[in-house]
C-alpha positions as CSV (number, residue, x, y, z in Angstrom):
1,X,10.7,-10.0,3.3
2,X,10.6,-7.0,0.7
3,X,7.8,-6.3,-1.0
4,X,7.7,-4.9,-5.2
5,X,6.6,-1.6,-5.1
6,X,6.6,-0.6,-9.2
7,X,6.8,-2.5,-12.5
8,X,5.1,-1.8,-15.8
9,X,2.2,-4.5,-16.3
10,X,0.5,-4.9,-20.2
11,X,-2.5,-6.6,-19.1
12,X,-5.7,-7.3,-21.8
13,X,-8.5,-6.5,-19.4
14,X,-8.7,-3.2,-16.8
15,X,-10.8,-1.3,-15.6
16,X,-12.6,2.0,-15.7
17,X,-13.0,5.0,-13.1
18,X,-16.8,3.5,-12.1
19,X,-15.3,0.1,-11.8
20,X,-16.7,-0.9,-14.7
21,X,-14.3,-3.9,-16.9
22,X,-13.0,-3.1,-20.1
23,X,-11.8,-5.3,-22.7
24,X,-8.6,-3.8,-24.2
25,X,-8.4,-1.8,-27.5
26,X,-6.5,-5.2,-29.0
27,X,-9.4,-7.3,-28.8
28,X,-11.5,-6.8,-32.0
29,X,-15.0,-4.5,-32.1
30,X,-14.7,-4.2,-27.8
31,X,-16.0,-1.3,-26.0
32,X,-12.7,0.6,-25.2
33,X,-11.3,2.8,-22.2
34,X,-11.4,5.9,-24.5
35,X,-15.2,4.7,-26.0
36,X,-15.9,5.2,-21.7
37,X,-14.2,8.1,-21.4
38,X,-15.6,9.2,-24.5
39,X,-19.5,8.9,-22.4
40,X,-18.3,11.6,-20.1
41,X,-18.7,15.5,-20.8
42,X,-15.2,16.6,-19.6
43,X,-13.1,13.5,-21.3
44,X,-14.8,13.9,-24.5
45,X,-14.7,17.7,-24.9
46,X,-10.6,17.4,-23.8
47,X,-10.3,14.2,-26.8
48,X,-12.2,16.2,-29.1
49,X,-10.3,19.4,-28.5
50,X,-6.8,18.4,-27.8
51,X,-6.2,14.8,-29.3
52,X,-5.2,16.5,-33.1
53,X,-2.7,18.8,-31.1
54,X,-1.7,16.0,-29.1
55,X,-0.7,13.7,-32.3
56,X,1.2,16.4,-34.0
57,X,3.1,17.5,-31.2
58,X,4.3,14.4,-31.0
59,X,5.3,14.2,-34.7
60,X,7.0,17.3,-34.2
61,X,9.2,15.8,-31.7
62,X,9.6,12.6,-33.4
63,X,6.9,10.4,-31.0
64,X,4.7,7.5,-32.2
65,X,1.3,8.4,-30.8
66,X,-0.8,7.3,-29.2
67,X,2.4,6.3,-26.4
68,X,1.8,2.8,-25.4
69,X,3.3,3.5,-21.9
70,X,4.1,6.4,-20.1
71,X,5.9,7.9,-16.6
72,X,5.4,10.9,-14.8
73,X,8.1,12.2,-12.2
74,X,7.3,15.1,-10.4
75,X,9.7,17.6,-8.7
76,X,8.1,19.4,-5.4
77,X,11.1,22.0,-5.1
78,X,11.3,22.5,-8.4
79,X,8.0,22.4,-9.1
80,X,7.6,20.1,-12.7
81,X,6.1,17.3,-13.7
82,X,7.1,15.5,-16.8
83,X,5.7,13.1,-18.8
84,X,8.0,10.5,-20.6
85,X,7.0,8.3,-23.3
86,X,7.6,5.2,-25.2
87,X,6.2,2.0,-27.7
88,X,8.0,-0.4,-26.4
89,X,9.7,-2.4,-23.4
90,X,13.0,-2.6,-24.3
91,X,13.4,1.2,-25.5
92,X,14.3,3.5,-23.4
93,X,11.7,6.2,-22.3
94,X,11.8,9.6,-24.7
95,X,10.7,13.6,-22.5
96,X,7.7,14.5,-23.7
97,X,6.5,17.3,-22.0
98,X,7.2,19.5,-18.8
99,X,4.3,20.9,-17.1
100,X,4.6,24.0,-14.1
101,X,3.4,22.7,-10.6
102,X,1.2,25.9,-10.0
103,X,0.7,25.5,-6.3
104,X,2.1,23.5,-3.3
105,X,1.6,22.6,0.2
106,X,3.3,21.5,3.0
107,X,7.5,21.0,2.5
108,X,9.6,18.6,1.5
109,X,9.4,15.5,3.0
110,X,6.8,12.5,2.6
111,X,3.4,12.2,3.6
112,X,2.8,10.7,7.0
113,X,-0.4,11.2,8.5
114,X,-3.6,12.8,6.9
115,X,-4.4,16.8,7.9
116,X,0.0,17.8,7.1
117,X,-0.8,19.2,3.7
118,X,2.2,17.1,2.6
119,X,2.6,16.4,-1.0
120,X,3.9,12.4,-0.9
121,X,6.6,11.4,-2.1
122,X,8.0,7.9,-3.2
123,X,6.5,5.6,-5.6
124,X,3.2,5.3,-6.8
125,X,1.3,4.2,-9.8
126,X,-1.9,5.8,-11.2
127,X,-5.3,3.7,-9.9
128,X,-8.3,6.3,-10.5
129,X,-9.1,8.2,-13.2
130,X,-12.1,10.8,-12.4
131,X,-13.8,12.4,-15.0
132,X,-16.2,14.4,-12.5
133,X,-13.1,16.1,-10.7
134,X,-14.2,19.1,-8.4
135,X,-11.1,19.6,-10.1
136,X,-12.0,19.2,-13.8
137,X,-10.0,16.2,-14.3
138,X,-7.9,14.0,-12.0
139,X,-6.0,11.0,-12.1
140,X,-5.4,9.1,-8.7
141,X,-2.6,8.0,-6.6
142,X,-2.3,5.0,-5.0
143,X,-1.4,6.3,-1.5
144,X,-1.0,5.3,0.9
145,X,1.7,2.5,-0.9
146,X,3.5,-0.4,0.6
147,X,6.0,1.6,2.8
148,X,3.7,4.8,3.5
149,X,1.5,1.7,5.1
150,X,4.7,0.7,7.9
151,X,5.8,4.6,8.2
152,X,3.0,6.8,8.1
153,X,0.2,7.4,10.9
154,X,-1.3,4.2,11.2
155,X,-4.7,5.5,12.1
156,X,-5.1,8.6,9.8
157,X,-2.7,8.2,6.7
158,X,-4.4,9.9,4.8
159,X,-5.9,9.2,1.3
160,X,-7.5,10.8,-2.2
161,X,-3.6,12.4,-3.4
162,X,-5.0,13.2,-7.0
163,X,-2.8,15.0,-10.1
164,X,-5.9,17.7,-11.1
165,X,-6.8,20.9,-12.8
166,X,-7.2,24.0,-11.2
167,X,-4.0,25.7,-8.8
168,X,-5.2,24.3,-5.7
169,X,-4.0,22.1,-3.1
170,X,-3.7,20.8,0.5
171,X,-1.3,18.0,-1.1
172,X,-2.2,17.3,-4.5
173,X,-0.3,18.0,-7.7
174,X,-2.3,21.1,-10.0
175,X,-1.5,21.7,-12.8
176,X,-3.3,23.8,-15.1
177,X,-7.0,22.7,-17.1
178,X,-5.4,22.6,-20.4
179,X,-2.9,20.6,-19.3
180,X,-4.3,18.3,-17.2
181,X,-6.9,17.3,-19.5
182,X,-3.5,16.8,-22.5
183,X,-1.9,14.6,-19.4
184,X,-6.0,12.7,-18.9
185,X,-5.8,11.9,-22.8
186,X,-2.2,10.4,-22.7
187,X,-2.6,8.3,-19.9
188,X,-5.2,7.2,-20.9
189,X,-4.8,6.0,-24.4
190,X,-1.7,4.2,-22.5
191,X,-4.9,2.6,-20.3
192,X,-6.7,1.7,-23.3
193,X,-3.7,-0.2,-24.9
194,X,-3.1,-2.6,-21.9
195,X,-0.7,0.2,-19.1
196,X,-2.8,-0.7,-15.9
197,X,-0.3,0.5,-13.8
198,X,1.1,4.1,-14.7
199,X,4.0,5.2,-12.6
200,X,3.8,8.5,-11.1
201,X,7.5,9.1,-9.1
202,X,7.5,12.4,-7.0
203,X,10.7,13.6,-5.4
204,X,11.7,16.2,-3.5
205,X,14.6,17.9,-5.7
206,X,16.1,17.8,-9.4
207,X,19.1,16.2,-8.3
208,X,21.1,17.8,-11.1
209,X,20.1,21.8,-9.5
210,X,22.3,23.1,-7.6
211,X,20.5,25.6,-5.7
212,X,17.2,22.5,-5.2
213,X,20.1,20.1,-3.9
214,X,21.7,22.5,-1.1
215,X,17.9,23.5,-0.5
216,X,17.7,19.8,0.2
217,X,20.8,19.2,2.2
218,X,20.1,22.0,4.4
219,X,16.6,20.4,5.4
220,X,18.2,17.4,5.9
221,X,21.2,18.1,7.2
222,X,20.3,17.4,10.7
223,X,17.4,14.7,9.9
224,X,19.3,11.5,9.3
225,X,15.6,10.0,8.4
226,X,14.6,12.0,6.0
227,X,18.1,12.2,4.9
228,X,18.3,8.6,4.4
229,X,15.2,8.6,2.5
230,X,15.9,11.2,0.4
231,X,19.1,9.6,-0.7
232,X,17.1,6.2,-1.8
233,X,15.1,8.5,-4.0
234,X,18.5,9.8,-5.6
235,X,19.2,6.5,-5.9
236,X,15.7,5.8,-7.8
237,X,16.6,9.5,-10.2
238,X,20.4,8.5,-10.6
239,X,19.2,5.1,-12.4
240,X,16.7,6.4,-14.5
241,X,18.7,9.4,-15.5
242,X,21.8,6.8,-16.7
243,X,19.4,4.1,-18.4
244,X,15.9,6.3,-19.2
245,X,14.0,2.6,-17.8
246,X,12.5,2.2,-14.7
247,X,14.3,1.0,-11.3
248,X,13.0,-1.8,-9.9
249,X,12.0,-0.6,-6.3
250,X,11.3,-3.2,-3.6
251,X,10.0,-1.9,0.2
252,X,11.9,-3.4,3.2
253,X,10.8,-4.9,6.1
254,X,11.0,-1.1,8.1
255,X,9.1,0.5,4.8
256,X,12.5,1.4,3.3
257,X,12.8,1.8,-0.1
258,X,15.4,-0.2,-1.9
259,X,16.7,0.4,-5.4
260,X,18.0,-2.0,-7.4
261,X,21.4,-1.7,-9.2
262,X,21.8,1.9,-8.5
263,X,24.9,4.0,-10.6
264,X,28.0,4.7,-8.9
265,X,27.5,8.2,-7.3
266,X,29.3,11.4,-8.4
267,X,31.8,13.2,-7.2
268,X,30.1,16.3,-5.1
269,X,32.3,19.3,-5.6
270,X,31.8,21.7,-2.5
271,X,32.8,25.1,-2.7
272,X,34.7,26.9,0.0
273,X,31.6,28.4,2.0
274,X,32.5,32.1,3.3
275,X,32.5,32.7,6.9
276,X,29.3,32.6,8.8
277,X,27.7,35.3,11.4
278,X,27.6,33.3,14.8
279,X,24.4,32.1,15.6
280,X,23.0,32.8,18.9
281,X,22.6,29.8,21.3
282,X,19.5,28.4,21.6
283,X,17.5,25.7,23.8
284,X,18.9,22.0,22.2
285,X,18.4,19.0,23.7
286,X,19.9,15.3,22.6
287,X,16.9,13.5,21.4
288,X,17.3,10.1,20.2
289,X,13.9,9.0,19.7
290,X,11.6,10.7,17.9
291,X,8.2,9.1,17.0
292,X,7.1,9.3,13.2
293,X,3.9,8.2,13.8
294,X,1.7,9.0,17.0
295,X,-1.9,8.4,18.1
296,X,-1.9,12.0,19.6
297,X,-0.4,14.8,18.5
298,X,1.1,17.8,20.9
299,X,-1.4,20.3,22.0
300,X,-0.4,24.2,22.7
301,X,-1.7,25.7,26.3
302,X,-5.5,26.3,25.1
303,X,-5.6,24.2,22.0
304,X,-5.1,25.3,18.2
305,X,-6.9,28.6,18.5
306,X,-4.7,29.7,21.2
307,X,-1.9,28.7,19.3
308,X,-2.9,30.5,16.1
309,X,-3.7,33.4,18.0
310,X,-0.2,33.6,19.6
311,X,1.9,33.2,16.2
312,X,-0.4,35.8,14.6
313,X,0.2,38.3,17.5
314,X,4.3,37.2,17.9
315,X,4.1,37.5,13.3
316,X,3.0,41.4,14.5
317,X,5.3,42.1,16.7
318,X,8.6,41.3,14.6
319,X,7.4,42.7,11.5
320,X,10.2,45.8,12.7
321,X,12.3,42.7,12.0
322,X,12.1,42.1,8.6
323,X,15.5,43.7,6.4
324,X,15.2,46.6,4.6
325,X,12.6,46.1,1.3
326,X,11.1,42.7,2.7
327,X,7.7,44.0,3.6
328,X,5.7,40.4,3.7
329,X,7.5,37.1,4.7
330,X,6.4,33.7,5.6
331,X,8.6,32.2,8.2
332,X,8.9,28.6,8.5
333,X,9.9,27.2,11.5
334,X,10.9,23.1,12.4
335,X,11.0,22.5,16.4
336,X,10.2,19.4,18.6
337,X,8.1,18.6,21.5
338,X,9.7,17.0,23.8
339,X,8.2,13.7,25.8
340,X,7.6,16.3,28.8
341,X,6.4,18.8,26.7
342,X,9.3,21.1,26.3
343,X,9.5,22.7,22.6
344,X,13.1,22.4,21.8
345,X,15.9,22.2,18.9
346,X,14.1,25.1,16.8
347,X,15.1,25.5,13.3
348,X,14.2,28.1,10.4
349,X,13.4,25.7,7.3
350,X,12.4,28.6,5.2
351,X,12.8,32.3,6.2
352,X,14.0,35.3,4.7
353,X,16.8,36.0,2.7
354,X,19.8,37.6,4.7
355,X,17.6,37.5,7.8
356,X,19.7,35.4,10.0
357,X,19.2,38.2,12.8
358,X,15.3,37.7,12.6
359,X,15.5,34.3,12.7
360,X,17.8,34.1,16.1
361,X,15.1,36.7,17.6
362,X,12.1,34.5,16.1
363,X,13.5,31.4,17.7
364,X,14.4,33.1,20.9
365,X,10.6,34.3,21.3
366,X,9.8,31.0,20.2
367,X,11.2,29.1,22.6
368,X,9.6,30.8,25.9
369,X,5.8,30.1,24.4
370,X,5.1,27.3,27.5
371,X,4.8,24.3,28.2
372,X,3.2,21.5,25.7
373,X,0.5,18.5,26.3
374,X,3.0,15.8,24.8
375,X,2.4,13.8,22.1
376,X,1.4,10.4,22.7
377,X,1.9,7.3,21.3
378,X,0.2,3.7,23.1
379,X,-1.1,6.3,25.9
380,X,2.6,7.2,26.5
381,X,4.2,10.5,26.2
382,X,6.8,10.6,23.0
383,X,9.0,13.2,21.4
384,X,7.5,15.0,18.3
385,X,8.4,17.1,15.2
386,X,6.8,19.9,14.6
387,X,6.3,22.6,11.6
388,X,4.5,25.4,12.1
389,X,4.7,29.2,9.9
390,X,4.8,32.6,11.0
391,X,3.7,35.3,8.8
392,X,5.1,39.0,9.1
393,X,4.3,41.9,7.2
394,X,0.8,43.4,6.3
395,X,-0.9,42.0,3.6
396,X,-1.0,43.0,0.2
């Protein structure tokens, strides 16, 4: 059975951030979302201050304001968020603004299990907003959705993924006060007129970058999981790029996503790639089952200290390594436990540029750290990603 994960509802009654119900601003002398908002210090102050420059950036760009619904897609690699805009249904949705993601965590790939600093990614609609942020302002995420429910950590999901002020995150999306509290106003004017559920997209890549699409194929190239998920979001980005609408996404019975009447794809052009340094052989093994979701996680000899203590020291001693005029880098490494406890199949996700020799030495150190406690998964030992970052250099 698949489930509807995203639609645009106009709904008369919703309600606010305390839980409080709201009548909506069409029903005649009612107490309104922005009249609520208007009770809190932060909201008020941003609708005060920025609701004039709101309405005539809008005229400037040929926008009825206040938008009666809205969509924000975000772009991890590329690190955007835009907010489209439109009056009605039937017309297609109009760019209003692109703001800079000022800090991120984690890499690309969803969210899976709470602690992984992982930005999600998928489908999601906006279900809090907070105007008492430790942030300044907020505006919630339903995660964990439909699918994140079948595919992530069934125990420890995680939870509280917010869009906020300030550049800080262990996987959030910041963007800065005085934009956040122009994105708060928007959204939620679109509240007040009837948009209960806001849809917030995040995806990995622009899938029309070059350089963020190789970055992705790369990553994915020997992850046929997160491959295949990454091509349902292009499906997802490919229709609303051809009709400027939402696609109707449904969730399969294995937390898939499905998108509905997806464009034909184009034509990839691939460029003759120059000839490669050979790599030196490392310790692969064939694994064919890898567990997504576990109810224990692999343990380095000694625990997390032990384990932070020993990539600090190996960080120290390779810092001879780095190329000429690289004096800091931050090494990124993808590797898996195996089911007996045997790290294996290591991979540089994101390492230095023209530091191919490093990162054969890296993995080669790597790969004689010892012996793992296996993950588990129903009390029985199972194979395990992992992602873990090696620092070289001095600091700054």
């Amino acid at each position: 059975m698949k489930k509807l994960i995203t639609s645009i509802s106009c709904v008369a009654v919703f309600t606010g951030a305390m839980g409080q119900p709201f009548a909506s601003k069409s029903g005649s002398n009612s107490y309104s979302f922005i009249d609520y908002q208007k009770t809190f210090p932060r909201p008020s102050e941003a609708l005060e201050k920025k609701e004039d420059t709101l309405q005539k950036q809008f005229e400037a760009k040929k926008l009825v304001w206040p938008a009666k619904y809205i969509y924000i897609r975000s772009f991890k690699y590329d690190s955007q968020l835009e907010v489209w805009v439109k009056n009605q249904v039937q017309e297609p949705f109009k760019l209003f603004k692109t703001y800079r993601v000022c800090a991120l965590a984690g890499t690309l790939g969803p969210k899976r299990m709470e602690g992984d600093y992982q930005v999600p990614e998928g489908f999601y609609y906006i279900n809090v907003f907070n105007p008492k942020s430790n942030y300044y302002l907020s505006l919630g995420l339903n995660y964990p959705n439909a699918s994140d429910k079948i595919l992530s950590d069934s125990l420890r999901p995680g939870s509280e993924i917010y869009i906020h002020g300030s550049c800080v995150t262990v996987g959030c999306i910041p963007i800065r006060d005085e934009q956040i509290d122009e994105l708060y106003i928007i959204a939620a004017h679109a509240k007040d007129q009837g948009q209960d559920f806001i849809p917030v997209h995040i995806f990995p890549v622009r899938f029309n970058v070059e350089k963020s699409v190789k970055y992705l194929d790369g990553l994915t190239k020997d992850d046929q999981g997160l491959k295949k998920f990454a091509e349902r979001m292009e499906d997802a980005y490919d229709y609303f790029e051809k009709y400027k609408q939402l696609p109707v996404v449904m969730v399969g019975e294995k937390g898939e996503y499905i998108i509905n009447d997806v464009p034909p794809k184009k034509v990839k052009l691939v460029a003759e790639e120059k000839p490669k340094r050979q790599p030196v052989q490392h310790l692969t093994r064939n694994i064919t089952s890898l567990a997504d979701a576990v109810h224990q996680w692999p343990q380095y000899p000694g625990g997390g200290d032990a384990l932070m203590k020993y990539l600090d020291e190996l960080g120290k001693e390779l810092t001879s390594q780095l190329p000429e005029g690289v004096k800091r880098a931050y090494i990124q490494v993808e590797f898996i436990v195996d089911k007996d406890g045997v790290p294996v199949n290591f991979k540089v996700t994101k390492g230095v540029k023209n530091g191919e020799e490093l990162h054969d030495i890296l993995i080669s150190r790597l790969e004689k750290m010892g012996t793992w406690k296996p993950a588990l998964l129903h009390d029985k030992p199972v194979a395990k990603k992992m992602v873990q970052t090696v620092v070289l250099g001095a600091a700054e």
